[in-house]
N, CA, C and O atoms as a CHARMM CRD file, in Angstrom:
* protein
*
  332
    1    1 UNK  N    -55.02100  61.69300  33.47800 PROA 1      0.00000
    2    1 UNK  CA   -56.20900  61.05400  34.00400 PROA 1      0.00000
    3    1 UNK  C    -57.39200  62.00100  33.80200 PROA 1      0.00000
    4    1 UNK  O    -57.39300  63.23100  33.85700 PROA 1      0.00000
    5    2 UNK  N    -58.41300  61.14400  33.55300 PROA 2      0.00000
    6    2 UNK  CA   -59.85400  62.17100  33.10700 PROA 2      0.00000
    7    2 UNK  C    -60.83800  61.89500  34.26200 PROA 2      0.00000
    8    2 UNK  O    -60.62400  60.87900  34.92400 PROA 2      0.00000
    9    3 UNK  N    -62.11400  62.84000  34.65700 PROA 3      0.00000
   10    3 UNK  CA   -62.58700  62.03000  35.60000 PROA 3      0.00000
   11    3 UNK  C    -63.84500  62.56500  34.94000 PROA 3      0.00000
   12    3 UNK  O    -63.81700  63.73400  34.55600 PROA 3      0.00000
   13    4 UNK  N    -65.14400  61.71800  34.73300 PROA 4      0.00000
   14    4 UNK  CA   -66.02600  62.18800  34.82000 PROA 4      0.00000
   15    4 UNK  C    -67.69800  62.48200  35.32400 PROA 4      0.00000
   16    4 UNK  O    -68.67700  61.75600  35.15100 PROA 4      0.00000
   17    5 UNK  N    -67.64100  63.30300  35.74100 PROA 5      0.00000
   18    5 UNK  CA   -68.75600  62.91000  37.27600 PROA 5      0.00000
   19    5 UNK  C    -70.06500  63.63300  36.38500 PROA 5      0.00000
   20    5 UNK  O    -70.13600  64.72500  35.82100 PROA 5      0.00000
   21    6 UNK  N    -71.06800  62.49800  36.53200 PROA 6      0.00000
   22    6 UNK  CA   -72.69400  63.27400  36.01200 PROA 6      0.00000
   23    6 UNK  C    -73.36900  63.41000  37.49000 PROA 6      0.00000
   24    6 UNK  O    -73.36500  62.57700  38.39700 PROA 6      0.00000
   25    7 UNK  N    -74.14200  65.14100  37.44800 PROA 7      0.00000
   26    7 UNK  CA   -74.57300  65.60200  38.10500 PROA 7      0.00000
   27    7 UNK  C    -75.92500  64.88500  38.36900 PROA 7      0.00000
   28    7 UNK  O    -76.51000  64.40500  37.39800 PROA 7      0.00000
   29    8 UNK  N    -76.53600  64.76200  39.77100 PROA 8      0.00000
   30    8 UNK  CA   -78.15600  64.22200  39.81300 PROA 8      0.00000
   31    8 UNK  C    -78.43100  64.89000  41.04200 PROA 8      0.00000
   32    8 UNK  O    -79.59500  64.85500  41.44200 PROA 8      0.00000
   33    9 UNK  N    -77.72200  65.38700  41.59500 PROA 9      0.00000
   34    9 UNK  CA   -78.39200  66.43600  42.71300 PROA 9      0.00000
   35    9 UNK  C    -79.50500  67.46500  42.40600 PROA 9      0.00000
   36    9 UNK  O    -80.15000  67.95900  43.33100 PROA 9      0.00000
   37   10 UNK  N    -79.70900  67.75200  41.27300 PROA 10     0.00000
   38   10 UNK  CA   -80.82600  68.37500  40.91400 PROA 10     0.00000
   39   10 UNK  C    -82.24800  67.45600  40.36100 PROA 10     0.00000
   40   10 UNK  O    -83.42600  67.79300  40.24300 PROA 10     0.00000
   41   11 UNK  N    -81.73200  66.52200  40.16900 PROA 11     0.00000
   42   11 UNK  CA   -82.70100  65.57600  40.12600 PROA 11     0.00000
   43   11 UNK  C    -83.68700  64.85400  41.08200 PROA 11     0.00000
   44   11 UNK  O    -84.72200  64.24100  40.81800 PROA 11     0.00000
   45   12 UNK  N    -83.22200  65.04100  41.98100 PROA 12     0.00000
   46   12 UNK  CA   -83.62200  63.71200  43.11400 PROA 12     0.00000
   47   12 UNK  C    -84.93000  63.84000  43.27300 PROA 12     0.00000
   48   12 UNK  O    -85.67000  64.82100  43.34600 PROA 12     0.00000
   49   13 UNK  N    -85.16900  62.23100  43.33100 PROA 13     0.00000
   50   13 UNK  CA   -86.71800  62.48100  43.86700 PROA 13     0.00000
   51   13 UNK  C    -86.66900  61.76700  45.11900 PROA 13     0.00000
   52   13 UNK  O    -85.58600  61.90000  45.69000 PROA 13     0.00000
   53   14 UNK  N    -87.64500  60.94000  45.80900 PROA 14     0.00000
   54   14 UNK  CA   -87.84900  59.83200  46.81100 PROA 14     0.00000
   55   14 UNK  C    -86.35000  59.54100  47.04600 PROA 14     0.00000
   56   14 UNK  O    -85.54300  60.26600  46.46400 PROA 14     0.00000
   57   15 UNK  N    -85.96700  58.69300  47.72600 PROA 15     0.00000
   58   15 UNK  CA   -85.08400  58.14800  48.11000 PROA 15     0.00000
   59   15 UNK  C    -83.96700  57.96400  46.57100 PROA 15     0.00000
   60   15 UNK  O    -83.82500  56.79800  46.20400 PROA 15     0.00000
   61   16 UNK  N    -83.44500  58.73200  45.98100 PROA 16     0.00000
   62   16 UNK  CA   -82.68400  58.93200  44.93100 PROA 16     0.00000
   63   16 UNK  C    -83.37400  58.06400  43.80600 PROA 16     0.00000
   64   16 UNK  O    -82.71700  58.25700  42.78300 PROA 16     0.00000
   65   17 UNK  N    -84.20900  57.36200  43.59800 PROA 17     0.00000
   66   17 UNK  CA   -84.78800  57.04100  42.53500 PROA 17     0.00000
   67   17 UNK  C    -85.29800  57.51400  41.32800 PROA 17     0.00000
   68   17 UNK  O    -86.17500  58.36600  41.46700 PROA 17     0.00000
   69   18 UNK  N    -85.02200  57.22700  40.24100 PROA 18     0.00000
   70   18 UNK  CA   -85.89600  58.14500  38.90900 PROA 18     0.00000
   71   18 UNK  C    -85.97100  57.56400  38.28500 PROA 18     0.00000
   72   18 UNK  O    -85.25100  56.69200  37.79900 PROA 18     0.00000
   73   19 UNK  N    -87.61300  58.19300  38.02500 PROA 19     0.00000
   74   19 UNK  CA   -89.26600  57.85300  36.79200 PROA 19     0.00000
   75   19 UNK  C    -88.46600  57.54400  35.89400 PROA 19     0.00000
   76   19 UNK  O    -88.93000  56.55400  35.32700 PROA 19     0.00000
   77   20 UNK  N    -87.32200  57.90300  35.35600 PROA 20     0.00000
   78   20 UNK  CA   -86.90100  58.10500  33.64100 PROA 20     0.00000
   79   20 UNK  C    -85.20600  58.61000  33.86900 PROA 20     0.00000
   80   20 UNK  O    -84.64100  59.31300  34.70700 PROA 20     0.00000
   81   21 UNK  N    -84.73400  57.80300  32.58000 PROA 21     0.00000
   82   21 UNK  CA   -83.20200  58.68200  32.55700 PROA 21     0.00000
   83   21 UNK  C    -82.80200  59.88400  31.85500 PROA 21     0.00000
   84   21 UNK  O    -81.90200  60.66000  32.17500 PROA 21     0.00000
   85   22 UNK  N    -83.92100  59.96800  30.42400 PROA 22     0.00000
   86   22 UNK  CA   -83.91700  61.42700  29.77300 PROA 22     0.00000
   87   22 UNK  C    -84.68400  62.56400  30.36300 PROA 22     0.00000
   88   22 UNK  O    -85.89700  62.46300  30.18100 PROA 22     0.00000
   89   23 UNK  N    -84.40500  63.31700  30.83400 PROA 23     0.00000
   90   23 UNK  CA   -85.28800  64.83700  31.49000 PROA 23     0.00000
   91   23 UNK  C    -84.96900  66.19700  30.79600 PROA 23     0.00000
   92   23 UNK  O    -83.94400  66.57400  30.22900 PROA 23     0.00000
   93   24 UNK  N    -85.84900  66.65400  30.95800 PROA 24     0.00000
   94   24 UNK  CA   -86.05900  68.05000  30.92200 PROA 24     0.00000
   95   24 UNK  C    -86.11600  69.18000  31.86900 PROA 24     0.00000
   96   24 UNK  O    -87.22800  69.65700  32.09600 PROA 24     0.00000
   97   25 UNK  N    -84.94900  69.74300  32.52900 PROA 25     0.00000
   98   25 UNK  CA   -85.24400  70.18900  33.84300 PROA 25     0.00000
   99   25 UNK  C    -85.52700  71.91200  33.29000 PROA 25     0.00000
  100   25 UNK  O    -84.76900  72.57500  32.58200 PROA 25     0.00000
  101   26 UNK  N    -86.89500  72.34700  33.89000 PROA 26     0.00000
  102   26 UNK  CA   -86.59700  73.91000  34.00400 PROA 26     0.00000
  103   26 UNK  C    -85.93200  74.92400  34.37200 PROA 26     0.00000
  104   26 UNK  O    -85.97400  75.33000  35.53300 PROA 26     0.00000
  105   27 UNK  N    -85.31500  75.40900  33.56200 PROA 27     0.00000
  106   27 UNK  CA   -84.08700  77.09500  34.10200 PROA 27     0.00000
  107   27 UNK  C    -84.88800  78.12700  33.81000 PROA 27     0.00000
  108   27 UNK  O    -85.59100  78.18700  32.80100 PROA 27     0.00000
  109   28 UNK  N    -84.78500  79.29200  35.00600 PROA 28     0.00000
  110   28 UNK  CA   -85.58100  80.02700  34.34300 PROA 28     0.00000
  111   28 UNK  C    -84.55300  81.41500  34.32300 PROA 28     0.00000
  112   28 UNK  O    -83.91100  81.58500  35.35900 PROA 28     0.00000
  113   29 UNK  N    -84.34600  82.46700  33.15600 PROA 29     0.00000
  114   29 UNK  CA   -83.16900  83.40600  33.27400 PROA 29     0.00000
  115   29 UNK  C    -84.11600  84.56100  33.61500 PROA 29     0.00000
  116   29 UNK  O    -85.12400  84.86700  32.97900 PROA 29     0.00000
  117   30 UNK  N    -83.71400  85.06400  34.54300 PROA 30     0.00000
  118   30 UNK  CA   -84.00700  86.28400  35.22000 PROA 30     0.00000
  119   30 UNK  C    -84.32500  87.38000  34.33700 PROA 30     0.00000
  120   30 UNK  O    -83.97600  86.68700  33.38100 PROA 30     0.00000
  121   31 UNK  N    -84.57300  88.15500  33.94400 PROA 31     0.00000
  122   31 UNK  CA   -83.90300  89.37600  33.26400 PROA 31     0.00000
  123   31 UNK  C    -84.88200  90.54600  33.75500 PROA 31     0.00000
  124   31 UNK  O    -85.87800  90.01800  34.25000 PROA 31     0.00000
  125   32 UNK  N    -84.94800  91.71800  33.79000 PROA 32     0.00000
  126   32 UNK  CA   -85.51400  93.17800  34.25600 PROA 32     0.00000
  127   32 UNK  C    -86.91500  92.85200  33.88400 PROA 32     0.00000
  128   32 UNK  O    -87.65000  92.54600  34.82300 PROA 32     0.00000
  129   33 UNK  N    -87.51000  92.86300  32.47500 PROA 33     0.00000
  130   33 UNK  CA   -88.52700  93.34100  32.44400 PROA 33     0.00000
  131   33 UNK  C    -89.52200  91.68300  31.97000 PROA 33     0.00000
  132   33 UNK  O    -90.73300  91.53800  31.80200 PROA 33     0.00000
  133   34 UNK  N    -88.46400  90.73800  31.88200 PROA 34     0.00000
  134   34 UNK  CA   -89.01700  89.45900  31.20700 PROA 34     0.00000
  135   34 UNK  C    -88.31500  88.40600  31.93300 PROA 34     0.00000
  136   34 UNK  O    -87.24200  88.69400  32.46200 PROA 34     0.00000
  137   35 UNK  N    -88.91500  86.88400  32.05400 PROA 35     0.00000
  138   35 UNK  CA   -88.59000  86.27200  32.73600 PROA 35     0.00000
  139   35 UNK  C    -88.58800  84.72800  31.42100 PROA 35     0.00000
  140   35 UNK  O    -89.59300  84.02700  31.30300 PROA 35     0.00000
  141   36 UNK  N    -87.58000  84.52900  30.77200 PROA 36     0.00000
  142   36 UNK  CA   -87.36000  83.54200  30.02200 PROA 36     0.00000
  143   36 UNK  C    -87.18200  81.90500  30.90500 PROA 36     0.00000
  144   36 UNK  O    -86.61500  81.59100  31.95100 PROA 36     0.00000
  145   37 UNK  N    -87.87900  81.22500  30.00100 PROA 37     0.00000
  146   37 UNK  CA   -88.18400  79.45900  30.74900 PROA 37     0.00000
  147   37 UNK  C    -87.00200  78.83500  29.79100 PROA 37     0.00000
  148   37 UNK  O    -87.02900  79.20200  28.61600 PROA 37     0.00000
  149   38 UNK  N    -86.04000  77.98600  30.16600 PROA 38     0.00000
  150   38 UNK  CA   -85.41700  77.34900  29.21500 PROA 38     0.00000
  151   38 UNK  C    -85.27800  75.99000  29.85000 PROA 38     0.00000
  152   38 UNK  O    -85.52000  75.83500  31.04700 PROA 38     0.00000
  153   39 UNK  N    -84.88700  74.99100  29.05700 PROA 39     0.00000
  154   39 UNK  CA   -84.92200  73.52500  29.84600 PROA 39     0.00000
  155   39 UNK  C    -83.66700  72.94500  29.80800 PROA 39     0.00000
  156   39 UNK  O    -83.17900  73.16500  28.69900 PROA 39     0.00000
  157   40 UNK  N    -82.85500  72.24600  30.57700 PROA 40     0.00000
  158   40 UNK  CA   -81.48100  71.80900  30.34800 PROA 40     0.00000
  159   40 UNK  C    -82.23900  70.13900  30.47900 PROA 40     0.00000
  160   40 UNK  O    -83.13600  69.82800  31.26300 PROA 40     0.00000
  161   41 UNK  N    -81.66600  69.37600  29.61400 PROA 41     0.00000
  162   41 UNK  CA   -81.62400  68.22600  29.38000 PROA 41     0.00000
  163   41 UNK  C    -80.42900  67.68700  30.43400 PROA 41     0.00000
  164   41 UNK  O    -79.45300  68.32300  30.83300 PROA 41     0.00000
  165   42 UNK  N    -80.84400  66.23300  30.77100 PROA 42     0.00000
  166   42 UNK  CA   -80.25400  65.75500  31.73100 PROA 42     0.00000
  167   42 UNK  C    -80.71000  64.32000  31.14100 PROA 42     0.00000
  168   42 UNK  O    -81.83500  63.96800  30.78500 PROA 42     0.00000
  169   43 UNK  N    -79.24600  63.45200  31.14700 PROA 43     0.00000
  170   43 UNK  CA   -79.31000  61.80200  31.15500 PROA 43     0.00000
  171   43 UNK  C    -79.07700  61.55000  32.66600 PROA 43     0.00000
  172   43 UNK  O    -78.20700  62.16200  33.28600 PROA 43     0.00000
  173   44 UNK  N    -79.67700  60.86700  33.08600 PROA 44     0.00000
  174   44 UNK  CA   -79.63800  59.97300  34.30700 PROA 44     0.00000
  175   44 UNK  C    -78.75200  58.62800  34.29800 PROA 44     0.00000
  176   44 UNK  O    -79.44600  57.88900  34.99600 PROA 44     0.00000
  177   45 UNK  N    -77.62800  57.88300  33.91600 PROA 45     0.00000
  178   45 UNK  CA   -76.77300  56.85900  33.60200 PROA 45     0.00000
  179   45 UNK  C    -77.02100  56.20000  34.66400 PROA 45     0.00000
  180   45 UNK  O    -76.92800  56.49400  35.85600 PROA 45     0.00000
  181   46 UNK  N    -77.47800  54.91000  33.90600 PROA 46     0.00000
  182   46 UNK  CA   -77.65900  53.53400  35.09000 PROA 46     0.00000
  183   46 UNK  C    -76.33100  53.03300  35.48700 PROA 46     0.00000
  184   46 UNK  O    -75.33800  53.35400  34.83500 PROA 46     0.00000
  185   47 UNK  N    -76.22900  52.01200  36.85800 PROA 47     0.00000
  186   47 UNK  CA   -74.97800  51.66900  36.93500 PROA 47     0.00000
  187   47 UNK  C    -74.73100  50.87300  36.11600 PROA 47     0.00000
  188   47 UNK  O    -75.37500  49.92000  35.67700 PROA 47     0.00000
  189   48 UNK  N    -73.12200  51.53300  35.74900 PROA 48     0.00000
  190   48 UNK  CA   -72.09600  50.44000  34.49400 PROA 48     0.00000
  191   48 UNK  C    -72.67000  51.08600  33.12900 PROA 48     0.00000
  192   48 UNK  O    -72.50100  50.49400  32.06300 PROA 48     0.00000
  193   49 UNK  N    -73.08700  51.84100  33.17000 PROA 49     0.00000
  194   49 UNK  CA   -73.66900  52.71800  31.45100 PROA 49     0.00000
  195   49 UNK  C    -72.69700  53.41900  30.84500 PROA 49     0.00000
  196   49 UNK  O    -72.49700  53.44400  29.63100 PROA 49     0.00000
  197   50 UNK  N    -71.78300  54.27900  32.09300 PROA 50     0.00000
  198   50 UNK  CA   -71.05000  55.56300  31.89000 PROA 50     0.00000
  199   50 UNK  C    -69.98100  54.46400  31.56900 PROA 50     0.00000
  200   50 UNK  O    -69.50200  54.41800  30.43600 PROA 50     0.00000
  201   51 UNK  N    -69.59800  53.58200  32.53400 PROA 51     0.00000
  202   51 UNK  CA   -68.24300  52.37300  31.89300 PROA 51     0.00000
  203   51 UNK  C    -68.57000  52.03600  31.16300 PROA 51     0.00000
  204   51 UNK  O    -67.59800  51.29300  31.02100 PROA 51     0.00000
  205   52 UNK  N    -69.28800  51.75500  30.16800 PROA 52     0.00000
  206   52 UNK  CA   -69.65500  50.67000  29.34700 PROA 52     0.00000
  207   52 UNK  C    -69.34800  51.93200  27.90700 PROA 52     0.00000
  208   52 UNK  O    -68.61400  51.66900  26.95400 PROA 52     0.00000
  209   53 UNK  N    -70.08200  53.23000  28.07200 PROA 53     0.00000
  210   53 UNK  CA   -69.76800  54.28300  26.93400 PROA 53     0.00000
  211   53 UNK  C    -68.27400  54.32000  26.81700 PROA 53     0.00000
  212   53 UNK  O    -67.88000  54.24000  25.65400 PROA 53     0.00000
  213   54 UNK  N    -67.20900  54.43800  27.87100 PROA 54     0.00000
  214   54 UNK  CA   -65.86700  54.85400  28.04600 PROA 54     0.00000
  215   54 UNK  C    -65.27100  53.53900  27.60500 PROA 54     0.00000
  216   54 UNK  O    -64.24800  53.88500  27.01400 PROA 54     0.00000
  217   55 UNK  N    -65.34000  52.28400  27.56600 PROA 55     0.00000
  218   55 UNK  CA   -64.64200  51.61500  26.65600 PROA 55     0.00000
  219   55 UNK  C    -65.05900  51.03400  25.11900 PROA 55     0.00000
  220   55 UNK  O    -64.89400  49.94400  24.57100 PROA 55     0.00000
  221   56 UNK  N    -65.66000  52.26200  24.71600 PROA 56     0.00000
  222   56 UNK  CA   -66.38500  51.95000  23.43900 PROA 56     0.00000
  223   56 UNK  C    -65.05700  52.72300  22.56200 PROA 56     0.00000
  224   56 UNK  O    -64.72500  52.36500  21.43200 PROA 56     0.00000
  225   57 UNK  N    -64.41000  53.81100  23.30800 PROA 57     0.00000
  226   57 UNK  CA   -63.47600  54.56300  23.20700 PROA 57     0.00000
  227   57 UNK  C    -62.55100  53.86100  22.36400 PROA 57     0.00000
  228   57 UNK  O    -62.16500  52.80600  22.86700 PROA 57     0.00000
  229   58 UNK  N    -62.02600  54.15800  21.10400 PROA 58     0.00000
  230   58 UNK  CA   -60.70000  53.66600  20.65000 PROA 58     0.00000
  231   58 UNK  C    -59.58800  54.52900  20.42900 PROA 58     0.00000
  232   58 UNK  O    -59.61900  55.48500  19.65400 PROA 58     0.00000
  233   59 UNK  N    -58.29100  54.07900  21.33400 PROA 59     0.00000
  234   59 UNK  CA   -58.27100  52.91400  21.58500 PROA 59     0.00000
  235   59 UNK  C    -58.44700  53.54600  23.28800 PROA 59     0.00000
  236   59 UNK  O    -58.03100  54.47100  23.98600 PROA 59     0.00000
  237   60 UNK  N    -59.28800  52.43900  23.36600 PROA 60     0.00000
  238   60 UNK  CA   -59.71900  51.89700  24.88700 PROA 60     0.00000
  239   60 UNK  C    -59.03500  52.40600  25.96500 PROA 60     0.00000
  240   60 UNK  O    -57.91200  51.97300  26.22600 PROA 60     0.00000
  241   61 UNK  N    -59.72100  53.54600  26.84400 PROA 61     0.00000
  242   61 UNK  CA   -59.03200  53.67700  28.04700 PROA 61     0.00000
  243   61 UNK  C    -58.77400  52.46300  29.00800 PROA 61     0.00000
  244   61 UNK  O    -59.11500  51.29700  28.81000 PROA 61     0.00000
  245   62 UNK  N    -58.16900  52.92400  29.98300 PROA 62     0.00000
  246   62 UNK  CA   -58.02900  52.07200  31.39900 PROA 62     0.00000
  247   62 UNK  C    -59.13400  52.41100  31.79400 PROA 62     0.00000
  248   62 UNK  O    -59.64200  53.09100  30.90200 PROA 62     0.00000
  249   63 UNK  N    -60.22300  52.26100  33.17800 PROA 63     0.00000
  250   63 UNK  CA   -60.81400  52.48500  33.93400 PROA 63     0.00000
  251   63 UNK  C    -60.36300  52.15200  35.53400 PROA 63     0.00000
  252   63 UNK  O    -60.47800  51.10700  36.17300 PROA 63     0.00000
  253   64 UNK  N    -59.67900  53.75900  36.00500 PROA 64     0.00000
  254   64 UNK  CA   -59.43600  53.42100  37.30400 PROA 64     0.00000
  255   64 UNK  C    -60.12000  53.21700  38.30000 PROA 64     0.00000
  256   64 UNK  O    -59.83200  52.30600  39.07500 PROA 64     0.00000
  257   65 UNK  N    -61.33100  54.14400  38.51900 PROA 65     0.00000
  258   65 UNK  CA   -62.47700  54.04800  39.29400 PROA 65     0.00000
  259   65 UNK  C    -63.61700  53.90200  38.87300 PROA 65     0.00000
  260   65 UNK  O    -63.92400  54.11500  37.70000 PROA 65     0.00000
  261   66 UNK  N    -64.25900  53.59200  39.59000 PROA 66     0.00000
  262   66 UNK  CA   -66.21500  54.02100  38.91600 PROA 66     0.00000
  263   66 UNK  C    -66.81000  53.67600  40.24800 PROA 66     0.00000
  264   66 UNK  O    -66.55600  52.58600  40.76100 PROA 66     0.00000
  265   67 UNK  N    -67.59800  54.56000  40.84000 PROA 67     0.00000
  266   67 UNK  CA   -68.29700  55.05800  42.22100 PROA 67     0.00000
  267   67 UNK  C    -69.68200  56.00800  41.95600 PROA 67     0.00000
  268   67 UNK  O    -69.97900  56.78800  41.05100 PROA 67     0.00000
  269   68 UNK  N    -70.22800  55.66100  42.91500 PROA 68     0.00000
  270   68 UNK  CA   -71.47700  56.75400  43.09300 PROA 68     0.00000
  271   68 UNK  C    -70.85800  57.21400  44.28100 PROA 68     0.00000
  272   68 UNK  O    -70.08200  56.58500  45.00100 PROA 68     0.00000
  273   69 UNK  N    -71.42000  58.77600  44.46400 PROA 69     0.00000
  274   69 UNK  CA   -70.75400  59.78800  45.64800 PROA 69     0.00000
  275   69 UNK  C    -72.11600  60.35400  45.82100 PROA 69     0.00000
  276   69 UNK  O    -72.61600  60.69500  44.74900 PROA 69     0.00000
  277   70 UNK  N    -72.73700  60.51800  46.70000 PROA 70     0.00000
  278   70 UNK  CA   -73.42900  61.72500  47.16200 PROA 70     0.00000
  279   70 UNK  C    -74.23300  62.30100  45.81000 PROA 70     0.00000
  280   70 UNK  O    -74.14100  63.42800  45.32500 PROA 70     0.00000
  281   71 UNK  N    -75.19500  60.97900  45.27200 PROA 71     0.00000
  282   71 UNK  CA   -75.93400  61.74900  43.79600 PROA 71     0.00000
  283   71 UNK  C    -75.40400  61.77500  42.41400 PROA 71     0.00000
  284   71 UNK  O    -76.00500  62.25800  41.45500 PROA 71     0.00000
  285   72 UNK  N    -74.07900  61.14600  42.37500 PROA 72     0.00000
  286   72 UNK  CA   -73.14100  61.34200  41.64300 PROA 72     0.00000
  287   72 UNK  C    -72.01500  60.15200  41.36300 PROA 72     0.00000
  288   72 UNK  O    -71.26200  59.56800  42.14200 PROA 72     0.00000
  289   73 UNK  N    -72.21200  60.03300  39.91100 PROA 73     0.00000
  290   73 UNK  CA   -71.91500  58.60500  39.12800 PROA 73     0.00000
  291   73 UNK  C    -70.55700  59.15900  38.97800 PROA 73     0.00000
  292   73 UNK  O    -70.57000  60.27700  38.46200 PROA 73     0.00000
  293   74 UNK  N    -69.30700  58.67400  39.30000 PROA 74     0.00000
  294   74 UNK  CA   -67.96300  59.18400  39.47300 PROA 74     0.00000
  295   74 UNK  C    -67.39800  57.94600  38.25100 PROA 74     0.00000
  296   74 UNK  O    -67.94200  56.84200  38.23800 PROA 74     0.00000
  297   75 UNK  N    -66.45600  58.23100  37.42900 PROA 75     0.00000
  298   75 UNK  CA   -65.81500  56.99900  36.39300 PROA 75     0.00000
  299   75 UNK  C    -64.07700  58.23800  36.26000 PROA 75     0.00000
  300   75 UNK  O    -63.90500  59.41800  35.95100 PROA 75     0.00000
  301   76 UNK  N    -63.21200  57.16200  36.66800 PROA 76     0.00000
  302   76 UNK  CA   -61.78100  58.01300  36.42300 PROA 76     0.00000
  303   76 UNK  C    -60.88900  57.39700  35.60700 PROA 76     0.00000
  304   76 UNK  O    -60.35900  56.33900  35.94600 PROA 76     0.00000
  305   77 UNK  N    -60.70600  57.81700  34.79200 PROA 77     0.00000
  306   77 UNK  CA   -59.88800  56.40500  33.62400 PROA 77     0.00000
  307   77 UNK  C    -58.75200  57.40300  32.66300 PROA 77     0.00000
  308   77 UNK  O    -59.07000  58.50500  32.21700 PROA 77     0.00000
  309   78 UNK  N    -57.51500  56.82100  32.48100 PROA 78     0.00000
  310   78 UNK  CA   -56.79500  57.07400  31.75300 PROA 78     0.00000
  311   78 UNK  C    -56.75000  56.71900  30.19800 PROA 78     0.00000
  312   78 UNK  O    -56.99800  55.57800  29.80700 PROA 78     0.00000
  313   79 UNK  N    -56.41100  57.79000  29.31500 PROA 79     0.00000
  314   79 UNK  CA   -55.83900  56.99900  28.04200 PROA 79     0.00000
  315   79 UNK  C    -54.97700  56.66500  27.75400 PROA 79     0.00000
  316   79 UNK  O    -54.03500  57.44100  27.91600 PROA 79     0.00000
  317   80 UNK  N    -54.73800  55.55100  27.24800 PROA 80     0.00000
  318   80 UNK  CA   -53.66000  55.06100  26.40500 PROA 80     0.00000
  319   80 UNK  C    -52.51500  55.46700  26.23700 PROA 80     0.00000
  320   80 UNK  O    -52.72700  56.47900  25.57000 PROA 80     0.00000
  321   81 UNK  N    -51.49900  55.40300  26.36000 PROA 81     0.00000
  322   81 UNK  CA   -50.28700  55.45300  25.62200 PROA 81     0.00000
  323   81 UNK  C    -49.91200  55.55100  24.55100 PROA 81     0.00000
  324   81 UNK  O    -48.81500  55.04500  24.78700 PROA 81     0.00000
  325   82 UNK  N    -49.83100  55.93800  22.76300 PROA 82     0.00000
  326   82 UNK  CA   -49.93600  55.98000  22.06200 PROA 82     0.00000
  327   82 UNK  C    -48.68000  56.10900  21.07900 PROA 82     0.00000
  328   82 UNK  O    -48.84200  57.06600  20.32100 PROA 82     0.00000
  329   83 UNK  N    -47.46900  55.42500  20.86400 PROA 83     0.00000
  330   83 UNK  CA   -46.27600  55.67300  20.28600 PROA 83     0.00000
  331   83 UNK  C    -46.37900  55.48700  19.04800 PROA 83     0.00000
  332   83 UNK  O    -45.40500  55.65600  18.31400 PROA 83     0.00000
């Protein structure tokens, strides 16, 4: 079984809502004498997006779950059997 959960706790705005699903979030790496800006990209997946990618899959998982948790688009699905 696979599970795969996209992060949005770093995202949040208002009441969990978001402007946009592609982002650019700022990281910034520490270092002694310099302070480097880097951006991590982030998809935001509407509901049924992340299911809808996972049975594009061939051949086709199961889909056991699919939940939002606390910020977080949850999808748990097995593959196939394959003899």
């Amino acid at each position: 079984m696979l599970t795969i959960r996209k992060r949005l706790k770093t995202l949040s705005l208002e009441d969990n809502e978001y402007s946009r699903n592609d982002m650019l979030e700022p990281w910034v790496k520490h270092q002694e004498k310099k302070h480097t800006v880097h951006h991590r990209y982030y998809h935001v997946f509407n509901e049924g997006e992340l299911e809808e990618l996972i049975t594009e899959i061939q051949p086709a998982p199961t889909i056991l779950e699919a939940y939002y948790e606390e910020g977080d688009w949850v999808v748990k699905f097995q593959k196939p059997v394959i003899s």
